[in-house]
C-alpha positions as CSV (number, residue, x, y, z in Angstrom):
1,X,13.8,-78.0,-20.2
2,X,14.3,-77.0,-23.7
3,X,11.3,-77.5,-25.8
4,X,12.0,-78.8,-29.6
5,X,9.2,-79.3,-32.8
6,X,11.0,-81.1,-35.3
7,X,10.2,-80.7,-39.0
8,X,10.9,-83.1,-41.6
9,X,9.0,-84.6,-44.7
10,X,10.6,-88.1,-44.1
11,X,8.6,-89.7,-41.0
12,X,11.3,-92.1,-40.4
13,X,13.7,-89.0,-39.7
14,X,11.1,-87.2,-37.8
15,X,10.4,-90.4,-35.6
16,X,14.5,-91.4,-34.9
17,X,14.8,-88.1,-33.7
18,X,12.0,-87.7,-31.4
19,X,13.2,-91.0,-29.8
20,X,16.6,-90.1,-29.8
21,X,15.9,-86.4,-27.7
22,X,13.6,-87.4,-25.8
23,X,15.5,-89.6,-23.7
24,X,17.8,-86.7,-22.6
25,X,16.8,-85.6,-19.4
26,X,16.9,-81.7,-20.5
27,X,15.2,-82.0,-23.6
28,X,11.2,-82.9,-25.0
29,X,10.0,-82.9,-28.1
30,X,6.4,-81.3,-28.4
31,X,5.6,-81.6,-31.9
32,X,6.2,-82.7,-35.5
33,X,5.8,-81.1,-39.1
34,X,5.8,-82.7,-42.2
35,X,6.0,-79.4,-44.6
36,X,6.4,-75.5,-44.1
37,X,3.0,-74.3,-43.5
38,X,2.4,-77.3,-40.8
39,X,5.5,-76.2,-39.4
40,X,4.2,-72.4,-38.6
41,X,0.7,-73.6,-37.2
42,X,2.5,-75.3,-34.5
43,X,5.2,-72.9,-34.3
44,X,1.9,-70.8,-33.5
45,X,0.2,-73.5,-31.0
46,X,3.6,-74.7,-29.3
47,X,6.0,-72.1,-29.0
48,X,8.9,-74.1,-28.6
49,X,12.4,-73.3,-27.9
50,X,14.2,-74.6,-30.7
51,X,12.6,-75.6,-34.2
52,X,15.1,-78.6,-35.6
53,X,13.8,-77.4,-39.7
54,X,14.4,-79.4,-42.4
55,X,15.4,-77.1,-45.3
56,X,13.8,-79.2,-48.6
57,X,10.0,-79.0,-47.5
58,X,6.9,-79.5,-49.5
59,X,5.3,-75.8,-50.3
60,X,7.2,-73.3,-48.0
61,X,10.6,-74.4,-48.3
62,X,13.7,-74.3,-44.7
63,X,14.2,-70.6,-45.6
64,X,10.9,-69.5,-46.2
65,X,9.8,-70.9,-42.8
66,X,13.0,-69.6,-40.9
67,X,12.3,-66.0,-42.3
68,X,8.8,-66.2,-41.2
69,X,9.1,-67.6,-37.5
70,X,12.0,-64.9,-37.2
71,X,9.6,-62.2,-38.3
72,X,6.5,-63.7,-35.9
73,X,8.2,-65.8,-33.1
74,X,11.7,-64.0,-32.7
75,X,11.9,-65.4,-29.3
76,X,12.0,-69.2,-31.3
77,X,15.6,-70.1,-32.3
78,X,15.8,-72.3,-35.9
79,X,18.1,-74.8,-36.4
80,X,18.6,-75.8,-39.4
81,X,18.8,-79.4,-40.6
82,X,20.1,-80.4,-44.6
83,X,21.0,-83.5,-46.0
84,X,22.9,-81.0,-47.9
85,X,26.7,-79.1,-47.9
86,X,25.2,-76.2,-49.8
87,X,27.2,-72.8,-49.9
88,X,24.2,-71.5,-51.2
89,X,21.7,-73.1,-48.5
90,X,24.0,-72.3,-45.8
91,X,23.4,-68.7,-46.5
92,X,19.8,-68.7,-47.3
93,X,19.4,-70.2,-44.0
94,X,21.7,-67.8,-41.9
95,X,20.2,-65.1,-43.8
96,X,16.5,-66.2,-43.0
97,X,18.0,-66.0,-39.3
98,X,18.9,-69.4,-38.2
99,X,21.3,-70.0,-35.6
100,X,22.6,-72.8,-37.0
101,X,23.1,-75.9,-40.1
102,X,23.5,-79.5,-39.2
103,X,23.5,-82.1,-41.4
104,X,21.8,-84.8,-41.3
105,X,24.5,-87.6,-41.3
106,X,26.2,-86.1,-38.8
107,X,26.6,-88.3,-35.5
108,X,23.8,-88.2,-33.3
109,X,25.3,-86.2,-30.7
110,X,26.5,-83.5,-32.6
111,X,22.6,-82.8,-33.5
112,X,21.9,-82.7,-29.6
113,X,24.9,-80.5,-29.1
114,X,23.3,-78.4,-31.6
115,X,20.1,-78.3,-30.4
116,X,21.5,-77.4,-26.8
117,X,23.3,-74.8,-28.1
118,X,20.2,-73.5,-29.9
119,X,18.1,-73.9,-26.8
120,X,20.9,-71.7,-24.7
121,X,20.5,-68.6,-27.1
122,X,24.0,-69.6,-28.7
123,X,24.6,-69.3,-32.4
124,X,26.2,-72.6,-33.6
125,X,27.5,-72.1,-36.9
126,X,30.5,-73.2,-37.4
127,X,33.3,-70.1,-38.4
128,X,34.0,-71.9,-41.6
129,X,30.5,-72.3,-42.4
130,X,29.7,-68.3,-42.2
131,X,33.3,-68.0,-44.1
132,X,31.8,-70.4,-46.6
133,X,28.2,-68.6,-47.0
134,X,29.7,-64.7,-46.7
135,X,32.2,-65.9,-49.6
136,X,28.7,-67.7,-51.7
137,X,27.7,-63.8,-50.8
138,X,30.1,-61.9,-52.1
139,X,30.7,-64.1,-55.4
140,X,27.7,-65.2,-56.6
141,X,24.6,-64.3,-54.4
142,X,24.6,-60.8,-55.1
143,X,25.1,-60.6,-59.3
144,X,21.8,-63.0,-58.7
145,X,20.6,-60.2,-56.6
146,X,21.2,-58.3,-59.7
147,X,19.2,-60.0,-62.3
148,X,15.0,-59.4,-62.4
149,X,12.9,-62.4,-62.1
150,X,12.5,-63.1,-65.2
151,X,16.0,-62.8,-66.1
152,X,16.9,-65.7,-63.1
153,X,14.2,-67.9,-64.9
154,X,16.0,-67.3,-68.1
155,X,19.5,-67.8,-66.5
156,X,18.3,-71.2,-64.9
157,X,16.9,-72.3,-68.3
158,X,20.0,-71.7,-70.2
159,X,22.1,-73.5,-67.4
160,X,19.7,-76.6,-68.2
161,X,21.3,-76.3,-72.1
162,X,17.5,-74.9,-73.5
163,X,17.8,-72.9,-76.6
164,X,16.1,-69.7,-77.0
165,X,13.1,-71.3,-78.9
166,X,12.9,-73.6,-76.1
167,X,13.0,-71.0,-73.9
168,X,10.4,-68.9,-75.1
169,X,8.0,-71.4,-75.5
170,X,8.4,-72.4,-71.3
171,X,7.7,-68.9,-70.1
172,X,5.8,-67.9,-73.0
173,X,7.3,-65.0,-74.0
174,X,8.7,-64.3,-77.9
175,X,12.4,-65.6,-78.8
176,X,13.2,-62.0,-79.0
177,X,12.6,-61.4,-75.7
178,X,14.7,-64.3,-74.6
179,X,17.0,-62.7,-76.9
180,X,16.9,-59.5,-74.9
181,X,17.3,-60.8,-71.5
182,X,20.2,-63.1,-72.4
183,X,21.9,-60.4,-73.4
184,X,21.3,-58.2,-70.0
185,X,22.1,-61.3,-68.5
186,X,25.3,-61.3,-69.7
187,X,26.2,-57.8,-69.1
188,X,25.0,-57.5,-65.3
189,X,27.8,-60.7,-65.0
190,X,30.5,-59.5,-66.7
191,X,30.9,-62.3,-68.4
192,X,30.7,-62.7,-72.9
193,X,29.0,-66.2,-74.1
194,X,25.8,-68.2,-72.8
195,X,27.9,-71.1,-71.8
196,X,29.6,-69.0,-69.4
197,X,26.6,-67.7,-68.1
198,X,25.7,-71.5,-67.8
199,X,28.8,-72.4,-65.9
200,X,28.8,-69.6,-63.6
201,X,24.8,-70.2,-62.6
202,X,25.7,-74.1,-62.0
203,X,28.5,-73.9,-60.1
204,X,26.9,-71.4,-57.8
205,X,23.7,-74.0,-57.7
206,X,20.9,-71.3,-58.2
207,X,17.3,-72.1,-59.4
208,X,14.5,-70.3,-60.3
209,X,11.6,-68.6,-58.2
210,X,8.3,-70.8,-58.0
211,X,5.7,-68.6,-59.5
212,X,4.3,-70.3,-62.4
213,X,5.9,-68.3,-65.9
214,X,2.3,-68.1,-66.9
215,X,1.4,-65.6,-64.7
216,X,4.6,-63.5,-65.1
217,X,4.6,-60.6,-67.8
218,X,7.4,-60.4,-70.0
């Protein structure tokens, strides 16, 4: 019997697939979790086999989690579930250690298939998937690598079209330090104009950290 928590801030997801899996006759759902840190308590009290994890959770987000139940419960395979076709969530989410990305409009039974899978030890992403997250790697993930905090929050402002006064005045930091980081930003991506910059960092869908900018020093 393969023992599944399912996490998920809708409760109308949550509850269609409880119903659905738990009229297979080799599967049981033994909890629910609306939000990250929920989802690690009963990781904690349950133990299941396979944790079905909603990536775009209130507080800890599908990563976050994945990363810490690999790091506590290593024995507890993650599955994760997206309403998303994100290169950049499919590697956070294989990175963090999942075994595997469903989406969520995907027919019913390719979710159980998953979630056998899962429960059998088997990694089920998909070689296109992996092709697809490697590639996000290679080409985008590591120049992000590259840049300090501060200089992502920066990046991710001037991808929203904020000048440097605006700038400065949301992390609180003077217009010639926005100055300076713009122009480390552009040199650690090879690339010469902030519109570039702003092209490359929206096409490879990257966001800022969640610390409040407040509490960061310059």
């Amino acid at each position: 019997m393969i023992r599944v928590l399912i996490v998920d801030d809708h409760p109308v997801v949550r509850n269609g697939l409880q119903a659905f899996l738990n009229t297979q006759p080799d599967l049981v759902v033994v909890g629910d979790a609306s939000d990250g840190e929920g989802a690690l308590r009963q990781v904690e009290a349950l133990r299941p086999d396979v944790v079905l994890l909603d990536i775009c959770l209130p507080g800890l987000d599908g990563p976050a989690v994945a990363a810490a139940i690999r790091e506590r419960y290593p024995e507890v395979r993650v599955l994760a579930l997206s309403a998303y076709n994100d290169d950049r969530l499919l590697w956070e989410m294989w990175a963090a250690g999942a075994v595997g990305y469903v989406l969520k409009d995907e027919p019913l039974e390719g979710i159980l298939a998953a979630v056998r899978a899962a429960g059998r030890g088997e990694t089920c992403f998909r070689p296109e998937q992996v092709e697809r997250a490697q590639r996000w790697w290679e080409e985008v993930g590591q120049k992000w690598e590259s840049l300090t905090e501060r200089e992502q929050e920066v990046l991710t402002l001037v991808a929203e079209g904020r000048s440097n006064r605006e700038i400065a005045a949301i992390l609180w930091i003077s217009e010639k330090t926005v100055e300076k980081h713009v122009g480390q930003i552009l040199e650690k991506l090879g690339v010469s104009t902030r519109i570039e910059a702003a092209i490359w960092a929206v096409r490879g869908n990257l966001r800022r950290g969640g610390e409040s900018p407040q509490n960061k020093g310059e």
